[in-house]
C-alpha positions as CSV (number, residue, x, y, z in Angstrom):
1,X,0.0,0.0,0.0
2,X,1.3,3.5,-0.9
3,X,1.1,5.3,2.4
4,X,0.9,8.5,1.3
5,X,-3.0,7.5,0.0
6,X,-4.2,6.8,3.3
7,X,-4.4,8.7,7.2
8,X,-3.9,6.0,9.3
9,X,-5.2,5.4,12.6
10,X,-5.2,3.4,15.7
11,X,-8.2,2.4,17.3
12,X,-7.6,4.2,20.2
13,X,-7.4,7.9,17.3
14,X,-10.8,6.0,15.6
15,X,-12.7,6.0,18.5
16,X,-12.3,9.3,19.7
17,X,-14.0,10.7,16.5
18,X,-17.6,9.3,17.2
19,X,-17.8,12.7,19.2
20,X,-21.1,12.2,20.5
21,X,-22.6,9.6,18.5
22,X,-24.8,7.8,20.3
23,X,-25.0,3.7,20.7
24,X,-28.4,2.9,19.3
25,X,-27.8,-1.0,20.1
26,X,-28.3,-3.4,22.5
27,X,-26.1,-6.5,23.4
28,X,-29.9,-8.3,22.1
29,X,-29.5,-6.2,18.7
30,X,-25.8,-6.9,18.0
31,X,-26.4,-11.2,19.1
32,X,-29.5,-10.8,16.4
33,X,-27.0,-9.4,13.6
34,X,-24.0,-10.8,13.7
35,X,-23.0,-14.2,12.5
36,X,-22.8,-17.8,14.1
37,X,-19.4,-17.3,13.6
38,X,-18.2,-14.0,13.6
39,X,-17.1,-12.0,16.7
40,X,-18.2,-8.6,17.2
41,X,-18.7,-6.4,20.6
42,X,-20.6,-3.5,21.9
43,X,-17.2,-1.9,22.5
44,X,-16.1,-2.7,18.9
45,X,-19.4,-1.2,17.6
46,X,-18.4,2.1,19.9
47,X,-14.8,2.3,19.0
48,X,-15.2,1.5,14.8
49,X,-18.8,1.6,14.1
50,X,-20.3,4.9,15.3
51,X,-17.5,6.9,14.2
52,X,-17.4,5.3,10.7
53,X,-21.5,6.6,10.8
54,X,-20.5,9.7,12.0
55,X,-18.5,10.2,8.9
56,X,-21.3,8.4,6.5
57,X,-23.9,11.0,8.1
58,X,-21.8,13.8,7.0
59,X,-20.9,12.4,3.4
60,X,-24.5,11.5,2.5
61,X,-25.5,15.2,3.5
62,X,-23.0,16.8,1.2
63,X,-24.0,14.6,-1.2
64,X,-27.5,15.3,-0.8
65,X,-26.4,19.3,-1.2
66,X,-24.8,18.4,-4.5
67,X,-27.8,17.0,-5.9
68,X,-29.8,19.8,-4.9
69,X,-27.3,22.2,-6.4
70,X,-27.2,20.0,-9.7
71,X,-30.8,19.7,-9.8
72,X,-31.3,23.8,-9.7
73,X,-28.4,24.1,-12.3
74,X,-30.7,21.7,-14.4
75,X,-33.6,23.5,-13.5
76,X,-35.4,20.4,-12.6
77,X,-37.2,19.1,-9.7
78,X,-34.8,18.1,-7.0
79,X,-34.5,14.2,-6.8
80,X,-32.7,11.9,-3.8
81,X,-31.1,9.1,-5.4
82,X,-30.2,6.7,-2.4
83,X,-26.2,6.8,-1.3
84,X,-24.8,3.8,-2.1
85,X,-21.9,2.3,0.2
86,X,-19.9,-0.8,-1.0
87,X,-18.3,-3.3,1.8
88,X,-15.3,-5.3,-0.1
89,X,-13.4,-8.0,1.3
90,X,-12.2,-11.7,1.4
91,X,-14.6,-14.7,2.0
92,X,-14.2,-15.3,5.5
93,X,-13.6,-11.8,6.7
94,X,-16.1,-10.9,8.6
95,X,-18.0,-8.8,5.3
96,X,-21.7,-10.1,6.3
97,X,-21.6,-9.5,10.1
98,X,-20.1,-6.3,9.0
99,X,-22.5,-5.1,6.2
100,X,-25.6,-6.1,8.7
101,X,-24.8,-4.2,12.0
102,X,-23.6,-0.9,9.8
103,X,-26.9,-1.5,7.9
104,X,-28.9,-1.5,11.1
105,X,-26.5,2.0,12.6
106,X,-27.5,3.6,10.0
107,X,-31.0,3.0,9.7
108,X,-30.8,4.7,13.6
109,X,-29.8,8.1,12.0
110,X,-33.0,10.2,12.2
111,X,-31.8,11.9,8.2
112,X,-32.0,8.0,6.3
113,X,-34.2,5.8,8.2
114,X,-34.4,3.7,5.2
115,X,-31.2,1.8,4.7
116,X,-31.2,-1.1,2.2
117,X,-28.9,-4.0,2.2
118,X,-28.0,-6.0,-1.1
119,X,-25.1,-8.8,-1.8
120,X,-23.9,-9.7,-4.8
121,X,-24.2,-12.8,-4.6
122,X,-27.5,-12.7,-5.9
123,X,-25.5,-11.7,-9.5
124,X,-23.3,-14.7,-9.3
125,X,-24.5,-17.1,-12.6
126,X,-26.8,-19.8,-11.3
127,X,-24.9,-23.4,-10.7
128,X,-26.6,-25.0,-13.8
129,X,-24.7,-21.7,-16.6
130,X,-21.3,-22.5,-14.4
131,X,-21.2,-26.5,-14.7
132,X,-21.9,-25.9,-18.3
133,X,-19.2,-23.6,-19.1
134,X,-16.4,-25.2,-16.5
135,X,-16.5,-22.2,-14.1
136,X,-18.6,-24.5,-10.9
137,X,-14.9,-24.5,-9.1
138,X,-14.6,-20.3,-10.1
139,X,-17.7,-19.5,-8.2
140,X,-16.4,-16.3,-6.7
141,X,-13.8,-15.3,-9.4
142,X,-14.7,-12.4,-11.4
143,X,-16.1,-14.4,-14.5
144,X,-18.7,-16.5,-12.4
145,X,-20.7,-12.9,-12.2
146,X,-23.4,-11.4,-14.1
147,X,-21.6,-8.4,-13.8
148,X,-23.9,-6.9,-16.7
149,X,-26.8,-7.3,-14.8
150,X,-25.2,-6.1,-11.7
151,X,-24.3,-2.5,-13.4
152,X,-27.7,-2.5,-14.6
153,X,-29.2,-3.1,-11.5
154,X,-26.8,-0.1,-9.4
155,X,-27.5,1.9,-12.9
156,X,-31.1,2.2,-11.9
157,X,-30.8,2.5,-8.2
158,X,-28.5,5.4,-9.1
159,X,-31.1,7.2,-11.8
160,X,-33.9,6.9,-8.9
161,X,-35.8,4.8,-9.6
162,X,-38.8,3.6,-7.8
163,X,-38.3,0.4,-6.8
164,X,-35.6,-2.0,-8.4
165,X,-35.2,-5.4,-7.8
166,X,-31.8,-8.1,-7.1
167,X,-31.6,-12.0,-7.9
168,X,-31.5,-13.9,-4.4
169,X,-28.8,-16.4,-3.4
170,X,-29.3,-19.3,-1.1
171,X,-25.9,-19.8,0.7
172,X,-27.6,-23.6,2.0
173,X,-28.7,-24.4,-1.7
174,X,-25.4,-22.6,-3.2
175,X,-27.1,-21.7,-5.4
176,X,-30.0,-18.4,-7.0
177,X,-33.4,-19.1,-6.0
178,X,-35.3,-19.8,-9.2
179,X,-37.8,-16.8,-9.6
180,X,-37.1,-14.8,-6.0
181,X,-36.2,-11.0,-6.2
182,X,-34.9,-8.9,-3.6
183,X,-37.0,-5.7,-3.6
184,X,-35.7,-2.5,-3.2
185,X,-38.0,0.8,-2.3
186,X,-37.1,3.8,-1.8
187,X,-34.2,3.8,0.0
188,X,-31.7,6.5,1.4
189,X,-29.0,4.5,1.4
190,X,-27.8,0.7,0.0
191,X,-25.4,-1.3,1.5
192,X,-23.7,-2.9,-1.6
193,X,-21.9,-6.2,-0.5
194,X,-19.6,-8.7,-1.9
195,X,-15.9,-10.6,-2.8
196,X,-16.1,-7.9,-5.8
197,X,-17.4,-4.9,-5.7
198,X,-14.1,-3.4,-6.0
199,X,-13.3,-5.1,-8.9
200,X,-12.3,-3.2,-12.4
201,X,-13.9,-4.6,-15.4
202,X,-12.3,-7.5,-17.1
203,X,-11.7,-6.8,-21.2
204,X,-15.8,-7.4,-22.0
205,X,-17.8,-4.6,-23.8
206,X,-19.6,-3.1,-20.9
207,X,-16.3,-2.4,-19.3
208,X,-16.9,0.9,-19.8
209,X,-18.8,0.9,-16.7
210,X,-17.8,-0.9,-14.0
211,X,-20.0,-1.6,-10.4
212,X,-17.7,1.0,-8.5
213,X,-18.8,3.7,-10.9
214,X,-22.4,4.0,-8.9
215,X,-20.2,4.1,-5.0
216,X,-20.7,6.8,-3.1
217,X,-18.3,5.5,-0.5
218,X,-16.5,2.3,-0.5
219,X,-15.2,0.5,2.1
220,X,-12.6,-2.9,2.6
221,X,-12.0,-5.5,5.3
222,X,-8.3,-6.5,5.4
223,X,-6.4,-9.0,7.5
224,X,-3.7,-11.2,7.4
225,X,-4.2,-14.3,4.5
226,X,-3.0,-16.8,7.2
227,X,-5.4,-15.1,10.1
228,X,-8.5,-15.5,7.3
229,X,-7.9,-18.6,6.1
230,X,-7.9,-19.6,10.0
231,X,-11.1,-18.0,10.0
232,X,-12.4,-19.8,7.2
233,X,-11.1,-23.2,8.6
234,X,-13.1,-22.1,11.9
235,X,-16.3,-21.7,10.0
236,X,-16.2,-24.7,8.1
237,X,-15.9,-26.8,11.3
238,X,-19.0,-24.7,12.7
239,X,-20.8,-25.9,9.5
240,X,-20.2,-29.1,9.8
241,X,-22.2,-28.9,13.2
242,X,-25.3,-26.8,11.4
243,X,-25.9,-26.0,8.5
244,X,-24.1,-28.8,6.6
245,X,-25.7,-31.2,8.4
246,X,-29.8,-30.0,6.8
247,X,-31.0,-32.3,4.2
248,X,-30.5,-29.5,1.3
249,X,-27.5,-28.5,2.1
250,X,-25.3,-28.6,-0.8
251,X,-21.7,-29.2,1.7
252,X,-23.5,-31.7,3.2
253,X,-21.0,-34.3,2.3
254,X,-18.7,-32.9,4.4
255,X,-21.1,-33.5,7.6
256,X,-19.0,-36.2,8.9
257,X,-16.1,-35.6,8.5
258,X,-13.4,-36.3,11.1
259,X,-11.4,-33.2,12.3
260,X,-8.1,-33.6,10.8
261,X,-10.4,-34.2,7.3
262,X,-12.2,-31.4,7.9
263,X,-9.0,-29.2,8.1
264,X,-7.0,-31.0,5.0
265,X,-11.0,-29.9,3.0
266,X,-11.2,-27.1,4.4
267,X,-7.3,-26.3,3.9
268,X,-7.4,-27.5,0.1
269,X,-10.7,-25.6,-0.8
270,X,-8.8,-22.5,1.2
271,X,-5.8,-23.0,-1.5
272,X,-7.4,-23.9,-4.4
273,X,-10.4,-21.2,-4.5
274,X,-10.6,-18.9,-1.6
275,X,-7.0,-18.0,-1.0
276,X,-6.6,-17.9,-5.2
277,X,-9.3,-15.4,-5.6
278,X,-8.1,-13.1,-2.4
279,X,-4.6,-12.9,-4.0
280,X,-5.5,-12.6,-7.3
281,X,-8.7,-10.9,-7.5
282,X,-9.8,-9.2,-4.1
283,X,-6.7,-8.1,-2.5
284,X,-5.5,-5.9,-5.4
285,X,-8.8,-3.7,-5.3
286,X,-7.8,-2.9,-1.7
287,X,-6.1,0.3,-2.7
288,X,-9.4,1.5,-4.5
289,X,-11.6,1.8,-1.2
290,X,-12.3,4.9,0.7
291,X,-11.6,3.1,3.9
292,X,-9.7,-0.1,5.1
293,X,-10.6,-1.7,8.3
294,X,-7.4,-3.6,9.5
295,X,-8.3,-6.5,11.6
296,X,-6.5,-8.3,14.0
297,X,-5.9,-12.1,14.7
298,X,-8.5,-11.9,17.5
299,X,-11.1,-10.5,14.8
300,X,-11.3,-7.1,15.9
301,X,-10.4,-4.1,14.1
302,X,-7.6,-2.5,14.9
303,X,-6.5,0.4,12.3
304,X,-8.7,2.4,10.5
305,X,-7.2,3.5,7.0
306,X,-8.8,6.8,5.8
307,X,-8.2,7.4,1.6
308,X,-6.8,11.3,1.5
309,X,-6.3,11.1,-2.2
């Protein structure tokens, strides 16, 4: 990372910027939002989540101010397109948890009560166009997207439109759900989710426009490779236990397995697919967020990366 693109600071320096944001969740909140397997605290929430609203409060008000300005320049009525942040990361990194509890901070803010929250995994191909083409084993990688669709989709959340609608993804079936939509009304802000948000376009003819184009504010989840990947191995064995274990889970092969199988599967899968895509794909967007999040071994953030340029 260049340093001279980023004001870096300590949790400690975060923290003290929230000011006098207050905490509008409970301990019963926080249990509700974050993952089975994910580790986030009140005190985490008050250090890294509240001033990071703070400074979304403020940027979606100037933007707001912009459009008005625009809109008077134009000499037509003033619209409110909805402020659209993008959460990047690796699998494993803590992106969901993370999405959901700033999703739900947000919505607290008395300015944009109505804060949205989409994934892109909804515009990953269905399993059926992948096994034909020889991409089931990319799932993740840039070409196992319908990015088309996806720039279509933020292109008409962006113009204003009334409502717009997403593909859903079933993480138990692995797969879209056949004919379910995610609809979006309305809102004052999206949450825009996924492995590759950050991603630049990749030679095709809509390249012209890429997903990032429609981000307001972006925003990446770093760690360590060897700390995620001991995430990841974490999670699998916790999926063994649950969700692997439902009669329509697609992993549920790997139910039974003993530990050290679980941790050569888990290990392998880590190397051949999720590791690949982090080094090849994710981590190189890094320098194109807004903000980095630096987290620690333990989970918790512990930098906060601010983009100056």
């Amino acid at each position: 990372m260049e340093p001279a693109l980023y004001a870096v600071f300590d949790r400690a320096e975060w923290a003290a910027l929230r000011v006098n944001t207050p905490l509008t969740l409970s301990a019963a909140d926080l249990q509700a939002l974050r993952g089975t397997y994910e580790h986030v605290s009140l005190t985490e929430v008050a250090d890294v989540y509240l001033p990071l609203s703070r400074l979304l409060n403020l940027h979606v008000a100037a933007r707001r101010n912009l459009n008005r300005v625009k809109d008077a320049f134009l000499g037509r009525p003033v619209g409110r397109p909805p402020y659209v942040v993008a959460v990047a990361g690796s699998v494993a990194v803590g992106k969901s948890t993370f999405a959901r509890v700033l999703q739900a901070i947000l919505s607290r803010w008395p300015d944009h009560p109505q804060v949205e929250l989409v994934t892109t995994d909804g515009f990953l191909y269905p399993n059926r166009y992948l096994d034909e083409r020889g991409l089931l084993a990319r799932k993740g990688f840039p070409e196992s997207y319908d990015r088309r669709r996806m720039v279509a989709f933020l292109a008409e959340l962006k113009s204003g439109a009334p409502e717009v609608t997403a593909p859903v993804y079933s993480h138990l079936a692995y797969d879209i759900v056949p004919g379910e939509l995610q609809r979006v009304t309305r809102p004052d802000i999206v949450v825009f989710e996924g492995l590759n948000v950050l991603q630049p376009g990749g030679g095709g003819r809509t390249d012209s426009v890429v997903a990032s184009d429609f981000f307001d504010l972006s925003i990446y989840l770093d760690a360590c490779e060897a700390d995620i990947r001991g995430w990841y191995q974490e999670r699998f064995r916790l999926l063994q236990r649950t969700a692997f274990q439902k009669p329509d889970s697609y992993f549920r092969r790997y139910r039974d397995l003993d530990p050290d199988a679980a941790r050569q599967v888990s290990g392998r899968i880590w190397e051949d697919i999720n590791g690949l895509n982090l080094r090849e794909n994710i981590l190189p967007t890094r320098e194109r967020a807004r903000v980095v999040l630096r987290k620690g071994a333990d989970h918790a953030v512990r930098e906060v990366w601010l983009r100056q340029v």
